[in-house]
C-alpha positions in Angstrom: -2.1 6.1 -9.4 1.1 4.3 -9.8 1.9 1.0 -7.9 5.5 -0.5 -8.6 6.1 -4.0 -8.7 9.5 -6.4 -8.8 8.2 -9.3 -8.9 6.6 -12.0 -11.7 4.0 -14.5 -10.5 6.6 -17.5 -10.2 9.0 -15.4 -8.0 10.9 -13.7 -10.8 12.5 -10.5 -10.7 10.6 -8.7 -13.0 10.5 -4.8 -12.4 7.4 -3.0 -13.7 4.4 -0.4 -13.3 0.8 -0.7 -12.5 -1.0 2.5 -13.5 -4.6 3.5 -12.7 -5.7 6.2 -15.1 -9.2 7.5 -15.0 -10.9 7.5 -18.6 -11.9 11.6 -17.8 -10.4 14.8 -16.9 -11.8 17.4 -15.0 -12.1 20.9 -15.9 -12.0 23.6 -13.2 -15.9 24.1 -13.4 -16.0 20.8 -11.8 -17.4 19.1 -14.8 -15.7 15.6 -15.9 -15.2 14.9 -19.3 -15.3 11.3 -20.5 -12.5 10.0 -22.9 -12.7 6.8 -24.5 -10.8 4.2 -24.6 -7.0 4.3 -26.0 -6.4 2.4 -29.5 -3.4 0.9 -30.4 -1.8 3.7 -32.1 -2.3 5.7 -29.0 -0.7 2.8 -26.8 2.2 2.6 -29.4 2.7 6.4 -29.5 2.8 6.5 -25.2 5.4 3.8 -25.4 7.9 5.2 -27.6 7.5 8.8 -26.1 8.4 7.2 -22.5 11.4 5.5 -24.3 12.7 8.6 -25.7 12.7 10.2 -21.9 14.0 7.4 -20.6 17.1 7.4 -22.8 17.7 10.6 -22.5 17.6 10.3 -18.0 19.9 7.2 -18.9 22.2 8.7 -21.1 24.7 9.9 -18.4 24.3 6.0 -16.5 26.8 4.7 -19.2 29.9 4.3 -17.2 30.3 0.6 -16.0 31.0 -0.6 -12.9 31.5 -4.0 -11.2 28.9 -6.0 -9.9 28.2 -6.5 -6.6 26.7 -10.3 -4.8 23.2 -8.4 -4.8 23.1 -7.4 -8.4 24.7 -10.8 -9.5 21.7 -12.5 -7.7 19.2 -10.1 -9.3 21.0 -11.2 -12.9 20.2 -14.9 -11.6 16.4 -14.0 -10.7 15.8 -12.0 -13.7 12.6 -13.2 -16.3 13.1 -14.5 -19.2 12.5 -12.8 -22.7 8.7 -13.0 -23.4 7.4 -14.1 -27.0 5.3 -10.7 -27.1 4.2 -10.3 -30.6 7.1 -11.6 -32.1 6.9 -14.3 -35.5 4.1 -17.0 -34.8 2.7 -14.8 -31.5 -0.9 -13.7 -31.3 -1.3 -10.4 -31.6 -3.1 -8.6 -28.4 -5.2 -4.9 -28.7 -4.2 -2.3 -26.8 -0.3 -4.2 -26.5 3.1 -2.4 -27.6 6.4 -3.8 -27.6 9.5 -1.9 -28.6 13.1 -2.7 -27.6 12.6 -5.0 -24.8 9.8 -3.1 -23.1 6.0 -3.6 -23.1 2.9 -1.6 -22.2 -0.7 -3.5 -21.7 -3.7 -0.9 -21.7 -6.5 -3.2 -22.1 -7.8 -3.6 -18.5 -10.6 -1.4 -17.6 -13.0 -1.5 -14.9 -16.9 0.7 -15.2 -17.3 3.3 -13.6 -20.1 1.7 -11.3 -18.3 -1.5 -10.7 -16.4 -0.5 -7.4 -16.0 -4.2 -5.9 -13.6 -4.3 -9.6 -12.0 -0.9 -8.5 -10.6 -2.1 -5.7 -9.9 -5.6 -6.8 -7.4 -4.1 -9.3 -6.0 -2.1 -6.1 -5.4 -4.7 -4.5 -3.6 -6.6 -7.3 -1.6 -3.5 -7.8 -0.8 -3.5 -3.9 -0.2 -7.1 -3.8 3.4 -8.7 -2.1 5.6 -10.8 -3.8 4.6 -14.2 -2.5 1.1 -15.6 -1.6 1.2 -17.4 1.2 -1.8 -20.4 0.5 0.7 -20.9 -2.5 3.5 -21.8 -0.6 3.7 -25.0 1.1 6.8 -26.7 3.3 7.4 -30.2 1.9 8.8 -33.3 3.9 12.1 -33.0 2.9 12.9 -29.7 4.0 11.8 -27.8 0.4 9.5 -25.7 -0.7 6.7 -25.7 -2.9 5.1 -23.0 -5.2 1.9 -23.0 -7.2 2.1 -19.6 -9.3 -1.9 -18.4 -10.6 0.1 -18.8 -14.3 2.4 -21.3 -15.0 3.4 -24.8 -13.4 4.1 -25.7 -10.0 8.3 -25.8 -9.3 10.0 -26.4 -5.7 13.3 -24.7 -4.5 15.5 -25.3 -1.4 15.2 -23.3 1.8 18.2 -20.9 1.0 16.7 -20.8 -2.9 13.5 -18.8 -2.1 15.7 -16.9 0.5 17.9 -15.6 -2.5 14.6 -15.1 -4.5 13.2 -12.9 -2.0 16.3 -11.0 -1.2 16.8 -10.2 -5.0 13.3 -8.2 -5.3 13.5 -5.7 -3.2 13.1 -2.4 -4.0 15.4 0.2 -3.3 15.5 2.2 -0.2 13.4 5.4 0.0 11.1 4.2 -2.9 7.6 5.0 -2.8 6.0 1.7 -4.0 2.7 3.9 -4.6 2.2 7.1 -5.6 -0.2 9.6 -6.8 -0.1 12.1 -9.8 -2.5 14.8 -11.5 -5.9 15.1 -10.2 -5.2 12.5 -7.5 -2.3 14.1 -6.6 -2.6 15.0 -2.1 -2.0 18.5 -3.3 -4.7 18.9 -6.6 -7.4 21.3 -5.9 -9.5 19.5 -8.2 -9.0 16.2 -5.8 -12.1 16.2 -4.2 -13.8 15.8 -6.9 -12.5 13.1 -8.5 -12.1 11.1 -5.6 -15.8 11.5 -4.3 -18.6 9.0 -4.8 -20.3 8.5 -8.2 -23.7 9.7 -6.1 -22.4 12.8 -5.4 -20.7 13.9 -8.2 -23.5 15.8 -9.8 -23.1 19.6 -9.6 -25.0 22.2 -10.6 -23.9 25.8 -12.5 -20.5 26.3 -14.9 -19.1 28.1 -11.0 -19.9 25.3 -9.0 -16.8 25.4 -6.2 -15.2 22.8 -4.9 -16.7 21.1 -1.3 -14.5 21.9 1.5 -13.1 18.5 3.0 -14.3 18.2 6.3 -11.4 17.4 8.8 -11.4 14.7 11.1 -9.3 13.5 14.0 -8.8 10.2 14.4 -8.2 9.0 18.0 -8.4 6.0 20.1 -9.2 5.3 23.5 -7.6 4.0 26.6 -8.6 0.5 26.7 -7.3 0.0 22.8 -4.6 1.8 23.2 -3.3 -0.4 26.4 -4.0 -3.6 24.7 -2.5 -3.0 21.4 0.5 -1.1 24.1 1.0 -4.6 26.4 -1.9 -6.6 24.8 -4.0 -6.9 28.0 -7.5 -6.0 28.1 -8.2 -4.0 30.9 -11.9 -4.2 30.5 -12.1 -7.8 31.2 -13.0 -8.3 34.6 -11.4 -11.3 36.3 -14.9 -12.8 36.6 -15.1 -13.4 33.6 -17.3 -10.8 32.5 -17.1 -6.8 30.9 -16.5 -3.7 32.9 -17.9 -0.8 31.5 -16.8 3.0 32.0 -19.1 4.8 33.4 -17.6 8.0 34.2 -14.2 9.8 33.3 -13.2 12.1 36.1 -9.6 13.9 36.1 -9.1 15.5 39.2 -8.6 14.3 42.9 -11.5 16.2 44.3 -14.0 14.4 41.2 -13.1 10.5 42.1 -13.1 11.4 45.8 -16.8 12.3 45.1 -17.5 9.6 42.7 -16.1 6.9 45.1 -17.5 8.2 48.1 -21.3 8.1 46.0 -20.5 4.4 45.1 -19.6 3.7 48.9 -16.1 3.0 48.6 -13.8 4.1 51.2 -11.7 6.5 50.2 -7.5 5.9 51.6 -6.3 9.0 53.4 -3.2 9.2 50.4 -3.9 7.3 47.1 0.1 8.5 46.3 2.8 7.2 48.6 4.6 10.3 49.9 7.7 11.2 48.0 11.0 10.3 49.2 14.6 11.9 48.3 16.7 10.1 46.7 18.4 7.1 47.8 21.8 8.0 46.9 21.6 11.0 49.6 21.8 8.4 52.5 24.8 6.2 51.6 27.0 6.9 53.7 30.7 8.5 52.5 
């Protein structure tokens, strides 16, 4: 699972990848087998083979061209170099640096912890800007309190141009889904099923069949979210309540006539033509 991000935690433009990779693979018997986890070799190796692919899909980019206002005020909003394991640095497991890029592969959550599982989702998922952060001062500006760093304030049309110069480009999937969590992988179901059911029995165990469901809402939701009136609420005060759905004539004839309500002659007024036939020309 791959979750893209252009953003720093003090409103930086900083352009980088969350991945989720389960620590298993899943053979086509439908049993998982458990990898452990990376070392730093391993982490080193996976950044300089991404490197190497990467210069080779950017080595027909090298033509120049001028820059544009958006690109100068991504240049402006760009981080700043990071002291990762350079001279007088700690060094970090699982960390790899090489030419100006970085790959961290030391965050894992267990297998049972699922409340963790979707934490890192959701920090994966996350906007730019967290809204209890920001806060509108007297005077007009605006005030920031990142989770790392120090609190700093910037003008109205300063955030604006912040905000502008981190968004993604058009037709970009900001998450998306590869291998056995592909939408397409036949082996899918079982890797996104819950840790309770994932024991199965026999080397030709088969995959279970996902069971389809339709999703629909009623009437009543679908007119308030429509023109956000609620037409169960009586003017009483109080709740109707549907008791019957009827979608013929003839039914709500009989239903009103059982509830003693007169029933009008015509519920529809009769058509008419058209208006425009009796001007006179």
């Amino acid at each position: 699972m791959c979750f893209w991000q252009w953003f720093g935690s003090s409103l930086q433009l900083t352009p980088h990848l969350h991945l989720l990779v389960p620590e298993a693979q899943w053979l086509g018997s439908g049993e998982p087998v458990v990898l452990g986890p990376p070392s730093d070799d391993d982490v080193t190796a996976v950044l300089h083979r991404v490197l190497r692919q990467a210069q080779r899909d950017w080595a027909d980019e090298g033509v120049s061209w001028a820059e544009d206002e958006y690109e100068a005020m991504q240049q402006q909003a760009i981080q700043q170099r990071l002291p990762l394991n350079e001279p007088g640095s700690q060094r970090r497991r699982r960390v790899a640096v090489a030419h100006g890029f970085s790959l961290h592969a030391d965050t894992a959550v267990h297998a049972n912890d699922r409340q963790g599982l979707e934490r890192l989702c959701r920090y994966g998922a996350r906007g730019p800007v967290c809204e209890s952060r920001l806060h509108r001062l007297e005077d007009g500006r605006y005030e920031y309190t990142p989770k790392k760093g120090v609190t700093f304030t910037l003008t109205a049309e300063a955030l604006v141009r912040r905000l502008v110069a981190q968004l993604p480009p058009a037709r970009l999937h900001l998450t998306s889904f590869h291998g056995v969590l592909a939408p397409n992988a036949s082996l899918r179901p079982l890797a996104t099923q819950q840790p309770e059911a994932q024991a199965v029995s026999g080397p030709r165990a088969k995959v279970p069949p996902k069971k389809k469901t339709k999703r629909r809402l009623d009437w009543a939701t679908l007119h308030q979210r429509t023109f956000g009136t609620d037409v169960l609420r009586c003017p009483c005060g109080g709740l109707r309540t549907i008791r019957a759905l009827h979608s013929t004539r003839s039914a709500a004839e009989l239903r009103l006539a059982a509830l003693g309500i007169p029933v009008p002659s015509r519920i529809l007024p009769p058509a008419t033509a058209p208006p425009q036939l009796t001007f006179a020309v």
